[in-house]
C-alpha positions as CSV (number, residue, x, y, z in Angstrom):
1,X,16.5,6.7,11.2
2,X,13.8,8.4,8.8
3,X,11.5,8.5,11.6
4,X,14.1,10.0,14.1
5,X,15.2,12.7,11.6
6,X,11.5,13.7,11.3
7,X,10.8,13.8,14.8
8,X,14.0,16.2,14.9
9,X,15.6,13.8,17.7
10,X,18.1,13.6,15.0
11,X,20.0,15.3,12.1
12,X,21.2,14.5,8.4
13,X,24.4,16.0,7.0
14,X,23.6,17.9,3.5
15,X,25.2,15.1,1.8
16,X,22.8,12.9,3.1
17,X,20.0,14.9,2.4
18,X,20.4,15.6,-0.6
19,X,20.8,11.9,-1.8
20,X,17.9,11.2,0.3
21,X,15.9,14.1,-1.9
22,X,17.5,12.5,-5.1
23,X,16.4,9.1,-4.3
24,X,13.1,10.5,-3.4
25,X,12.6,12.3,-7.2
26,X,14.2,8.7,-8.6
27,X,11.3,7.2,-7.0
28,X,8.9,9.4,-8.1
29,X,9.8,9.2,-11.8
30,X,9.7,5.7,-11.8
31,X,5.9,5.7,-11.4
32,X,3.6,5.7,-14.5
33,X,1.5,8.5,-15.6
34,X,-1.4,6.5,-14.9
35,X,0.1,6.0,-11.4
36,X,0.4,9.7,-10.4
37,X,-2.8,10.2,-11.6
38,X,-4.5,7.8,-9.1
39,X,-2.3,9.2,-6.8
40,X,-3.3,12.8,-7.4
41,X,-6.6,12.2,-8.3
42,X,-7.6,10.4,-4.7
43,X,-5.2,12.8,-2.8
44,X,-2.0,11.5,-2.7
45,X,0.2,8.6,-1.3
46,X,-1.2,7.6,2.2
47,X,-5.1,8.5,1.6
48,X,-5.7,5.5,-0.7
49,X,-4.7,3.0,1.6
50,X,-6.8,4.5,4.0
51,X,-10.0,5.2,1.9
52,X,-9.5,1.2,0.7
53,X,-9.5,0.1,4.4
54,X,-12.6,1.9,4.9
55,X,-14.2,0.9,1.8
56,X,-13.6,-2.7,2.6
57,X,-16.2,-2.2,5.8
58,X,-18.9,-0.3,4.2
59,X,-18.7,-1.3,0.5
60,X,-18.5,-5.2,-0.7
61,X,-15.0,-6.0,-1.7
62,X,-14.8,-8.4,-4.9
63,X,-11.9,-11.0,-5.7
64,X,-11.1,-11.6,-8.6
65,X,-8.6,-15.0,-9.8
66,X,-5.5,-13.9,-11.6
67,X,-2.9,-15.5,-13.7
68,X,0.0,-14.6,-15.2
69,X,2.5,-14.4,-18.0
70,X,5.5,-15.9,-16.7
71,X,5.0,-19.3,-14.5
72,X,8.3,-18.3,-12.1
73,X,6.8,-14.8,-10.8
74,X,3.5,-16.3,-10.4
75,X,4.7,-18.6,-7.4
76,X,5.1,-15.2,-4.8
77,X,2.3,-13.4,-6.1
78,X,-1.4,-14.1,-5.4
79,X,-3.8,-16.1,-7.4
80,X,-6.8,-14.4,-6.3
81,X,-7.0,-10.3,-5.7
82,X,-9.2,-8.1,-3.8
83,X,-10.9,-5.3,-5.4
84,X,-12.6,-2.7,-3.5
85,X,-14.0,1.0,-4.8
86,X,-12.3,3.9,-3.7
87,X,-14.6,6.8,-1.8
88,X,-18.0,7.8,-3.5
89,X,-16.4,11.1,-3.5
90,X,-13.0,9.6,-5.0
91,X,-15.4,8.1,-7.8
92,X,-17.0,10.5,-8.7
93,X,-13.6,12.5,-10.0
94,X,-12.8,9.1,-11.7
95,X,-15.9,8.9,-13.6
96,X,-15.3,12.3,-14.6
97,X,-11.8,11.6,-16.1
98,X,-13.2,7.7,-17.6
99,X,-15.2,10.3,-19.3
100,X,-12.8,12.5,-20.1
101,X,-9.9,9.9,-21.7
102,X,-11.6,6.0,-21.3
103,X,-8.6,5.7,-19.6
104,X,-9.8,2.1,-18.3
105,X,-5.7,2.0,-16.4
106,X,-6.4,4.4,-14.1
107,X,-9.5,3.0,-13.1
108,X,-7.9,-0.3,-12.3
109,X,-4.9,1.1,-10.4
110,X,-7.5,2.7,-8.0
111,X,-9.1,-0.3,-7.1
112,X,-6.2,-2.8,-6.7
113,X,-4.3,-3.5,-2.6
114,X,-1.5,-0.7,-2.5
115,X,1.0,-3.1,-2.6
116,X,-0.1,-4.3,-6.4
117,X,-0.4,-0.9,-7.8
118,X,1.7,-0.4,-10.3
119,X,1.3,-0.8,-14.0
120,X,4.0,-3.3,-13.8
121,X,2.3,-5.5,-11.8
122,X,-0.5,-5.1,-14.2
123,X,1.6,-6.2,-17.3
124,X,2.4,-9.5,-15.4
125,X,-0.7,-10.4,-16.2
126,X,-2.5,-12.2,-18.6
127,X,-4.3,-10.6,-21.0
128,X,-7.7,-12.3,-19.9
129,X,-6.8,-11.3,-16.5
130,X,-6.4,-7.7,-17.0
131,X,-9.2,-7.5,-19.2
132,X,-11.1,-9.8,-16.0
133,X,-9.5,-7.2,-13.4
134,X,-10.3,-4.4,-15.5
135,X,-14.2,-5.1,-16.0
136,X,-14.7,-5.6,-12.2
137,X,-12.9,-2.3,-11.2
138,X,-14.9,-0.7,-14.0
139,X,-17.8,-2.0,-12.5
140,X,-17.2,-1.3,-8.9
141,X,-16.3,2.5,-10.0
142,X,-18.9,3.3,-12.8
143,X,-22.0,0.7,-12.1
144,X,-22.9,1.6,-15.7
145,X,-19.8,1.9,-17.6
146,X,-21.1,-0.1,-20.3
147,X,-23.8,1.5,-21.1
148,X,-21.9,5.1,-20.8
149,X,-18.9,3.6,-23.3
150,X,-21.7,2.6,-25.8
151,X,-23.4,5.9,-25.7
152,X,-20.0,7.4,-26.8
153,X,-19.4,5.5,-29.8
């Protein structure tokens, strides 16, 4: 229906659109801070997905094994993940805000699948886990974060 209405081959009452717009902002507030950053930061929504899939061809993917907190979620999630870097150009604005804030969550969310990145999905984890997933997207983004997080202190 969404995809008709766009196309124009059809049209929403007001009523509908406005709940549609409403349901739209819900949606959007929901997300964490972290979230819209990685979503701002790497150009929005749809681009991510798309900069992943090309970053899976030309630079090496790395899966990681996860586990987490509660044993009943753990059964429909996966036990290993694939991490990939976004765009060199896309890294290079997150090195500048690791710099910025050592904000190692935003870093993370960038490199997870699009259907795992959310913040919730990375409190399901344990905490070795996130700190596991955490290390290798730090790594995949800033080769050298280490080195650059010791310089600091």
């Amino acid at each position: 229906m969404l995809m008709m209405v766009l196309r124009g081959d059809r049209h929403l009452s007001a009523k509908a659109l406005f709940r549609l717009e409403q349901a739209e902002r819900e949606v959007a507030d929901r997300k964490s801070a972290a979230q819209r950053i990685v979503e701002t930061l790497i150009d929005g929504d749809d681009v991510v997905p798309q900069i992943l899939g090309q970053q899976r061809k030309q630079r090496k993917a790395v899966d990681i094994a996860v586990e987490y907190e509660r044993a009943k979620t753990s059964k429909s999630l996966p036990a290993k993940l694939s991490l990939a870097p976004p765009a060199e150009k896309d890294c290079r604005k997150l090195r500048v805000l690791f710099a910025e804030t050592l904000d190692t969550r935003v870093i993370a969310l960038a490199c997870l699948p699009k259907q795992f990145r959310s913040e919730g999905f990375l409190n399901q984890l344990t905490a070795e886990s996130r700190t596991r997933l955490t290390n290798t997207a730090l790594g995949l983004v800033i080769p050298d974060w280490r080195t650059r997080v010791s310089a600091e202190m």
